[in-house]
BADREN-903679 format. One record per residue (C-alpha): residue number from 1; residue in three letters; x, y, z. Coordinates in steps of 0.1 Angstrom, whole numbers, padded with zeros to 4 digits. Example, Ala and Ser with C-alpha at 12.3 -4.5 7.8 and 13.67 -1.06 7.14 Angstrom:
2
i|aa|x|y|z
1|ALA|0123|-0045|0078;
2|SER|0137|-0011|0071;
END
This chain:
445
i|aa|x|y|z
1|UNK|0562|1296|0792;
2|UNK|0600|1307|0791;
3|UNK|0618|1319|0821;
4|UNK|0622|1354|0822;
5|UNK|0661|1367|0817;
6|UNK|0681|1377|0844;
7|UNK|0682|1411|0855;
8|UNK|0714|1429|0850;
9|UNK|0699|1460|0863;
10|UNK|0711|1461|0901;
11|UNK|0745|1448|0886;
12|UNK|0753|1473|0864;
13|UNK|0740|1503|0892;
14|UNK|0766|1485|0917;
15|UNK|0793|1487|0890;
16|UNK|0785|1524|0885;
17|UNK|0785|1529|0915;
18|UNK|0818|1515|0927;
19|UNK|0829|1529|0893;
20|UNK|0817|1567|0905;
21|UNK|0836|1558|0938;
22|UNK|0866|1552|0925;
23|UNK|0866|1585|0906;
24|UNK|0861|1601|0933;
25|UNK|0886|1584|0949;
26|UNK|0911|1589|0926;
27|UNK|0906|1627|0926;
28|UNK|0909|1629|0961;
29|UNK|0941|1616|0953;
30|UNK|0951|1632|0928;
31|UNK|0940|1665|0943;
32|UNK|0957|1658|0981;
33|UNK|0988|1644|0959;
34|UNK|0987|1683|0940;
35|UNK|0986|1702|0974;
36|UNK|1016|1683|0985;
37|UNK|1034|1688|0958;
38|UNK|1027|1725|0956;
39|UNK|1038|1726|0990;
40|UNK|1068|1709|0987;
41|UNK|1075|1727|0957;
42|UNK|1069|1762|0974;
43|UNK|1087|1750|1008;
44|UNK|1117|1739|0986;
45|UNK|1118|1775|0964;
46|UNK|1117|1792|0998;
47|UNK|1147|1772|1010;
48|UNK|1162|1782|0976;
49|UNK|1155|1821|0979;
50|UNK|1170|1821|1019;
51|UNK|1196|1799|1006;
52|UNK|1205|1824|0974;
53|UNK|1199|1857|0996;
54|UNK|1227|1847|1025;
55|UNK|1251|1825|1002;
56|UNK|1252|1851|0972;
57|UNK|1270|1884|0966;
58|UNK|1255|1911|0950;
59|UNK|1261|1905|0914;
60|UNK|1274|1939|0905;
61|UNK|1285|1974|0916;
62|UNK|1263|1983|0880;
63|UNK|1229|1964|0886;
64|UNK|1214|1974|0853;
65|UNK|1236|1971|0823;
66|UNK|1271|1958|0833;
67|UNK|1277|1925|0845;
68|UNK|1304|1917|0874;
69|UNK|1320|1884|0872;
70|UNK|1318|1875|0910;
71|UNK|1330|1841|0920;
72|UNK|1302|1817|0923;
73|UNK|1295|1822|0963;
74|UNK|1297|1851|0986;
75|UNK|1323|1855|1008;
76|UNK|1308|1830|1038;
77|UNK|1320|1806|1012;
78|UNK|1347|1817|0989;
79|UNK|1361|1833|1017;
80|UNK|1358|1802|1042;
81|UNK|1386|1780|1032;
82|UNK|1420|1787|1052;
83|UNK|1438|1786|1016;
84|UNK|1421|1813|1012;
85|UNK|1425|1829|1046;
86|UNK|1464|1825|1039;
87|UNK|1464|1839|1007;
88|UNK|1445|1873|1022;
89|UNK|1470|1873|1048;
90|UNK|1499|1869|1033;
91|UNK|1493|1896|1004;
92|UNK|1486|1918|1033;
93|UNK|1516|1915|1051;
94|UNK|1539|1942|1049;
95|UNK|1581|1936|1046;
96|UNK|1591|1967|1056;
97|UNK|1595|1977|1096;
98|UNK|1565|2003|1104;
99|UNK|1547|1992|1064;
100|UNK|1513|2001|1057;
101|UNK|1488|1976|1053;
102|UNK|1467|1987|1026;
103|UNK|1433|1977|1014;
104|UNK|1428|1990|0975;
105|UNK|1396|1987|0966;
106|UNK|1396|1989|0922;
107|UNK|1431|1972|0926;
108|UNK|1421|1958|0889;
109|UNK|1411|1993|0873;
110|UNK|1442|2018|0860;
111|UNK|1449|2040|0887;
112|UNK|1443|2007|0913;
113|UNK|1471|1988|0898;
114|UNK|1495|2015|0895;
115|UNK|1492|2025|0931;
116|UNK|1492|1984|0941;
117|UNK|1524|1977|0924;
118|UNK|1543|2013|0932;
119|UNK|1528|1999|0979;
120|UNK|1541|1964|0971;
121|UNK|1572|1977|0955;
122|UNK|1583|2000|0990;
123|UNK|1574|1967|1008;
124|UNK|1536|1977|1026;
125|UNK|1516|1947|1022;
126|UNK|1483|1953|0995;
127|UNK|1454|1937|0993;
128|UNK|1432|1938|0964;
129|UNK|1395|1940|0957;
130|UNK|1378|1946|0927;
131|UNK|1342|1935|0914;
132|UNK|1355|1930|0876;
133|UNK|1326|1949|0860;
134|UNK|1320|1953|0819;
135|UNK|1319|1988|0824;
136|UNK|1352|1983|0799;
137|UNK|1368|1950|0789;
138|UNK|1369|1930|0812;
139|UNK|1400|1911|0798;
140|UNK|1421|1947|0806;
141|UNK|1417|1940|0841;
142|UNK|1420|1899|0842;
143|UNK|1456|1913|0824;
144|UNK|1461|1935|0853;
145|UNK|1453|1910|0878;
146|UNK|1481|1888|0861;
147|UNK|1508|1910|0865;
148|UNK|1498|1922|0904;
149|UNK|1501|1887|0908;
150|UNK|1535|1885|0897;
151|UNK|1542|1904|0921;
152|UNK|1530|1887|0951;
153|UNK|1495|1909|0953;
154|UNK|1460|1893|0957;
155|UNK|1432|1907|0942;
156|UNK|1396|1892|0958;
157|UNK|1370|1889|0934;
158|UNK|1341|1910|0951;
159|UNK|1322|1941|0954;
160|UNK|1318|1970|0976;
161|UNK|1285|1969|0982;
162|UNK|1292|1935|0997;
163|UNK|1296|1945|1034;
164|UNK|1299|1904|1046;
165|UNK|1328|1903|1026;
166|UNK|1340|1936|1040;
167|UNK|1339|1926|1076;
168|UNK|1353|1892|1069;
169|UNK|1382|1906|1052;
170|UNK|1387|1934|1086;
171|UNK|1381|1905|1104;
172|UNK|1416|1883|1092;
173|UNK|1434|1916|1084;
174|UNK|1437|1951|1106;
175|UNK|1439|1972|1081;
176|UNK|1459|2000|1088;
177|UNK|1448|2021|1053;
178|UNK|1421|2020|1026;
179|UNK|1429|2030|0990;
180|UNK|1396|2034|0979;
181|UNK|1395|2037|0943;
182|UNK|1367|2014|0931;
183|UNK|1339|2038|0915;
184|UNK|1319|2035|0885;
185|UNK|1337|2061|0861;
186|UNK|1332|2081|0828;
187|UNK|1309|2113|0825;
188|UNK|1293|2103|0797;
189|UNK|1282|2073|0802;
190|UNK|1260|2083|0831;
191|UNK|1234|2094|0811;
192|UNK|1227|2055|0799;
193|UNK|1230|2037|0832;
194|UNK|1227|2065|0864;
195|UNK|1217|2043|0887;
196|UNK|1249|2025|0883;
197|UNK|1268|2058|0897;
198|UNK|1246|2059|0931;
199|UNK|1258|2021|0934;
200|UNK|1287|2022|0936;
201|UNK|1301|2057|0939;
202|UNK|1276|2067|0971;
203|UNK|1261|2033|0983;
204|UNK|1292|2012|0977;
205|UNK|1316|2041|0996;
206|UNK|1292|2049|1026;
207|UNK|1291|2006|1026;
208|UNK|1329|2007|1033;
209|UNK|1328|2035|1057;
210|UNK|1301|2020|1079;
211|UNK|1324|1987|1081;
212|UNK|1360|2013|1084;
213|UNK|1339|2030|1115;
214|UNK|1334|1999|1132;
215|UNK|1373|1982|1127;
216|UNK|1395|1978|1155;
217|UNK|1414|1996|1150;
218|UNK|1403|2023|1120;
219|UNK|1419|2026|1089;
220|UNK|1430|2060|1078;
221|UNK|1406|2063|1041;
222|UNK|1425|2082|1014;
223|UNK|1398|2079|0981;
224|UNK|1395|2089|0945;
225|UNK|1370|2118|0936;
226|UNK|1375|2139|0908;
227|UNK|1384|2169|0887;
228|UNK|1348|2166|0883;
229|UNK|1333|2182|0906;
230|UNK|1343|2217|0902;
231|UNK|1317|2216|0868;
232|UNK|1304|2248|0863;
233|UNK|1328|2270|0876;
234|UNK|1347|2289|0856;
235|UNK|1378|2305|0877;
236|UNK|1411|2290|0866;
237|UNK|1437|2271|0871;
238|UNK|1409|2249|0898;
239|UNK|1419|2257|0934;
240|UNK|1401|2235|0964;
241|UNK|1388|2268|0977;
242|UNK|1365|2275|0941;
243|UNK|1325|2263|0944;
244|UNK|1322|2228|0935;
245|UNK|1282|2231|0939;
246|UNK|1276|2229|0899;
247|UNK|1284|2196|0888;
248|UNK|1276|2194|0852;
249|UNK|1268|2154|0852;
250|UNK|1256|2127|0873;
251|UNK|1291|2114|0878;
252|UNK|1304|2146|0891;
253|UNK|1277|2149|0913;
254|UNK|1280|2115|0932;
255|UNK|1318|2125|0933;
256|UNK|1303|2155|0951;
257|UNK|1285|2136|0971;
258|UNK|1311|2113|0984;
259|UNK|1328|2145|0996;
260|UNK|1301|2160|1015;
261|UNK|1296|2117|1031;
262|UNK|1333|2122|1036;
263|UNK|1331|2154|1057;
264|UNK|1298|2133|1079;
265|UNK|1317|2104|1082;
266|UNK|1349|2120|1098;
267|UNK|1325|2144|1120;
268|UNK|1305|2118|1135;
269|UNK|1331|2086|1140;
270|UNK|1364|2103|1137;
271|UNK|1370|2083|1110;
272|UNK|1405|2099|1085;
273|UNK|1396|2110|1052;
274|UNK|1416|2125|1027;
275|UNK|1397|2131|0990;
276|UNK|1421|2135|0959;
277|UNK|1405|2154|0927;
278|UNK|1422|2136|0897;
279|UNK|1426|2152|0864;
280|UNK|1423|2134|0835;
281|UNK|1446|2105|0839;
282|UNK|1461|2085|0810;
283|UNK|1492|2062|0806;
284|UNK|1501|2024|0803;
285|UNK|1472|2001|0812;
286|UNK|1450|2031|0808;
287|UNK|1413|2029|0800;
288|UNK|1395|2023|0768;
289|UNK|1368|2049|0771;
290|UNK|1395|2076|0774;
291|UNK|1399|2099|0746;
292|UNK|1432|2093|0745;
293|UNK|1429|2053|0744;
294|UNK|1403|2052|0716;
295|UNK|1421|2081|0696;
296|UNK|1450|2059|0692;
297|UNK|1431|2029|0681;
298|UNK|1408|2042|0659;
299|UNK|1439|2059|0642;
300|UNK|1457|2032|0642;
301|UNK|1424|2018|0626;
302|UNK|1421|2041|0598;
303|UNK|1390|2052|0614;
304|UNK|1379|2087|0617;
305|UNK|1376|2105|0653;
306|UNK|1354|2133|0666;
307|UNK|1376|2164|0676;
308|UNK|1353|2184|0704;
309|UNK|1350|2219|0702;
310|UNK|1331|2241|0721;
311|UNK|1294|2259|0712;
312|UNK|1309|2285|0705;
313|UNK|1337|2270|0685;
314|UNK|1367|2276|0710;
315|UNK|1390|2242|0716;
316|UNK|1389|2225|0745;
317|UNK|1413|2214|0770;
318|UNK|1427|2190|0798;
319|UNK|1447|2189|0820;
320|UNK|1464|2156|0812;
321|UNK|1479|2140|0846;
322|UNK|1504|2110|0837;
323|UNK|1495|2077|0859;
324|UNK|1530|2083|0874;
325|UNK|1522|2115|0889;
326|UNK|1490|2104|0903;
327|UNK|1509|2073|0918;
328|UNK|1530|2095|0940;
329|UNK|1502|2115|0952;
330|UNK|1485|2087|0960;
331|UNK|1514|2075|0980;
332|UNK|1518|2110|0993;
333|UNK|1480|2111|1010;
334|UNK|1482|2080|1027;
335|UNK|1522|2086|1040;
336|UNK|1508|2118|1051;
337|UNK|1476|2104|1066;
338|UNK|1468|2109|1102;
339|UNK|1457|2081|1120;
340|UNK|1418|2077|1125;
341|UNK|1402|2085|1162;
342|UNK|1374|2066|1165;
343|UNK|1370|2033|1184;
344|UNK|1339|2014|1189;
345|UNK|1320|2031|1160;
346|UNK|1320|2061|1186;
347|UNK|1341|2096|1180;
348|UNK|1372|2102|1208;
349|UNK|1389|2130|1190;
350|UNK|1390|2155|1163;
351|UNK|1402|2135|1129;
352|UNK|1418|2148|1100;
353|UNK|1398|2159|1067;
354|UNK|1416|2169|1034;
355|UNK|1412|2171|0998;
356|UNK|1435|2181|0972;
357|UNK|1440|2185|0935;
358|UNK|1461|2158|0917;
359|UNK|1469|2175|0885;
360|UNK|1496|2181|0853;
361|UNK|1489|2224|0860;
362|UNK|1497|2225|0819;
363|UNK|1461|2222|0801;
364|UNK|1466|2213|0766;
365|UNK|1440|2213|0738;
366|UNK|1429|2181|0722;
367|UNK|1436|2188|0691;
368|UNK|1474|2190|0706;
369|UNK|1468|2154|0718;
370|UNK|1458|2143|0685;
371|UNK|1487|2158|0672;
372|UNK|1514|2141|0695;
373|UNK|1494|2106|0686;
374|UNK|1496|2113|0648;
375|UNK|1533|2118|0653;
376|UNK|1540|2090|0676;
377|UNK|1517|2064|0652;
378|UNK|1532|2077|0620;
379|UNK|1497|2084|0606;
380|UNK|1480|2109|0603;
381|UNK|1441|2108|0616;
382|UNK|1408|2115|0602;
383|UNK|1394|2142|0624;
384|UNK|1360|2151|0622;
385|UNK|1360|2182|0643;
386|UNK|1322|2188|0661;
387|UNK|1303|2209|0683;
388|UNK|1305|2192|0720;
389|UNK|1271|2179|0733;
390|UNK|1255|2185|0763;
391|UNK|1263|2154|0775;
392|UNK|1279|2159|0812;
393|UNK|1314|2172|0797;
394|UNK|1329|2208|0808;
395|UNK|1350|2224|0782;
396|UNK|1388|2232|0797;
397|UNK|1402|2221|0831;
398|UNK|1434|2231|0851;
399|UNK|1446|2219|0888;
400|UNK|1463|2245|0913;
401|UNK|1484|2219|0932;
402|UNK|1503|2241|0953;
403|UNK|1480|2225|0985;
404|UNK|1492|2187|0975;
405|UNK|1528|2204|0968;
406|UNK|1526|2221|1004;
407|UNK|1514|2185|1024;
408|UNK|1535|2160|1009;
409|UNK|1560|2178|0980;
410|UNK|1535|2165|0948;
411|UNK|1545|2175|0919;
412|UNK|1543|2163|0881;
413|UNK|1571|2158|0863;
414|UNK|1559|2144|0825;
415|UNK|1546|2161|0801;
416|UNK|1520|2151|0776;
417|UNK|1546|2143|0747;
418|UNK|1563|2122|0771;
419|UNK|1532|2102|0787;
420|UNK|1519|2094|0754;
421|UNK|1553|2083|0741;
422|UNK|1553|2059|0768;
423|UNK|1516|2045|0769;
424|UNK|1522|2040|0728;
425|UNK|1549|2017|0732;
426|UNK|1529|1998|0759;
427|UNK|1497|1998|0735;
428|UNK|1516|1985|0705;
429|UNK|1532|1957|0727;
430|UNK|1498|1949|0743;
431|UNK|1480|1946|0715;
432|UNK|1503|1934|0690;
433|UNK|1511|1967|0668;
434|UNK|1543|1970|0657;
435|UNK|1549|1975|0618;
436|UNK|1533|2011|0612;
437|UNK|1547|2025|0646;
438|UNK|1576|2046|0645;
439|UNK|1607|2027|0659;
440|UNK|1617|2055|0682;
441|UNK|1587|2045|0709;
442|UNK|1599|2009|0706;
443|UNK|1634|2018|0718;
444|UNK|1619|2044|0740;
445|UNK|1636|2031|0775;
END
């Protein structure tokens, strides 16, 4: 008989075996290799998010549609290097014996560096601070930055709602005034992007009130609100003394607002606060989304432009303030502002509260304005005259500034024809016009 073959049987069960072992081996691996990743991973996204939250600025004084162009780290870093440091101080420093040293906050926006250049000029030292938002073109304001630069003014690149940066700056400089003038502006475009208004106009100013409070020592606070905020009311020319409890848009209403957080602010820490109402400035390095502004480009342009009347067909009016005139009010509220009494963050005395009108007093219709562009341009525009919408916008305004005449002797002195006159030759130069422009605004001195 043959011999039986060998059986392969308990050989092939061993290498199954050992196989199966491995297998699960290898996914006990695989699966104690997973966890550790994941909690690396999660461990190093955590460092990441604590790393982001203290190291990063808020990215914008508008958190929903318009992008700020803050430097790449927050002030614990930007604001770290002595270069830096030196830079802060040095644009603070005033040359004149007694100077102010001012803090403008919206140094990079029209009225900010009209009142920066007019401080540095008298010899106060001016620091800058400004979150370079999209609100408008951005480019306008990197322009603006340029020139305050020529003149020896530093603009930090930050935001208002940024109260690190805030202290840090109080903390190299003692401040001796805040210009505050950074706000998001425009009526109209409140309806679009609201919560952009309660950013910066009520968050950002109570942020830069809670760090003022608790400087050593406080800064008197002389701030931008607005023509605004009388809305509804209808008694005329606009005294400080009429209701201002009908604000017909969002934007008037967080104007409002920063009034009434005004009047808390000074009650409870003694803090000096002075509130100017502006009317309807315009003039060189003015702002696109003003009538004015596009009016002249779109003529320029060719293009047509809507003429606003009222619902029931009457023109309406401003009071057009020329940037000039709003300068030296500016300059008037904080020569004329009393020094804060707080100390500590507590209260030790009564402090000083005002507001007052900064306005033209000569209301002229817009169909005027259009009319002193045509001339000045040489061409004559396209007007498509409609109905106003219900879009936030009050029909006619008109400043009583006999109170800001009274305090510290404001009182305008150009007139529309001439304001325009002057911001045409600056927007032909800036942008390149020149050939269709008549020759007079070019030689205009």
């Amino acid at each position: 008989m043959g011999s039986s073959p060998p059986d392969t049987s308990k050989t092939t069960k061993l290498e199954r075996y050992n196989s199966y072992i491995r297998r699960v081996n290898s996914t006990k691996l695989l699966q104690a290799s997973s966890k550790l990743l994941f909690r690396v991973t999660l461990l190093v996204a955590l460092v990441l998010i604590l790393f982001f939250t203290l190291n990063y600025p808020p990215i914008s004084d508008n958190p929903h549609h318009i992008h700020a162009t803050n430097n790449l780290f927050s002030s614990a870093f930007y604001g770290s290097g002595a270069g830096w440091e030196k830079q802060v101080r040095h644009s603070s420093t005033p040359r004149r014996p007694n100077g102010f040293s001012v803090l403008v906050t919206g140094a990079a926006g029209f009225v900010g560096t009209h009142c920066s250049l007019a401080l540095k000029k008298r010899g106060d030292g001016v620091l800058g601070l400004d979150n370079f938002n999209s609100y408008y073109d951005p480019s306008l304001k990197r322009a603006r930055q340029k020139l305050l630069e020529k003149h020896q003014i530093f603009v930090v690149e930050g935001d208002i709602n940024d109260s690190e940066l805030l202290h840090k700056l109080f903390d190299i400089v003692p401040f001796s005034h805040i210009l505050h003038l950074a706000a998001q502006a425009g009526v109209r475009y409140a309806m679009q992007n609201p919560l952009s208004y309660v950013n910066s106009n009520v968050a950002g100013f109570v942020t830069l009130l809670e760090v003022a409070k608790s400087a050593d020592p406080q800064p008197a606070i002389v701030w931008a609100s607005s023509s605004s905020v009388y809305g509804l009311n209808t008694e005329v020319p606009f005294s400080e003394g009429h209701r201002t409890d009908q604000p017909a848009s969002l934007y008037a209403a967080t104007k409002k607002a920063g009034e009434e957080i005004a009047h808390t602010y000074n009650h409870i820490y003694g803090l000096s606060l002075t509130g100017l109402r502006f009317f309807t400035v315009y003039g060189p390095w003015g702002r696109p989304d003003m009538a004015y502004f596009f009016f002249t480009k779109d003529i320029l342009q060719r293009k047509s432009i809507n003429v606003y009347v009222t619902q029931e067909g009457k023109e309406v009016a401003r009071d057009f303030t020329y940037i000039d005139d709003i300068v030296k009010g500016c300059v008037g509220a904080l020569d004329t502002a009393e020094k804060s009494t707080g100390s500590g963050g507590k209260k030790r005395a009564p402090a000083q509260l005002r507001v007052y009108n900064l306005g033209n007093t000569a209301p002229v219709t817009v169909a005027k304005l259009v009319g002193i562009l045509e001339s000045l341009l040489n061409v004559k525009a396209k007007k498509h005259v409609i109905k106003m919408p219900r879009n936030g916008d009050v029909p006619y305004t008109h400043a009583n500034v006999s109170l800001a005449y009274r305090d510290f002797g404001y009182k305008p002195t150009t007139d529309l024809a001439t304001g325009l006159r002057k911001f045409a030759k600056w927007y032909t130069s800036y942008y390149g016009i020149e050939s269709r422009v008549k020759k007079e605004i070019q030689s205009d001195d």
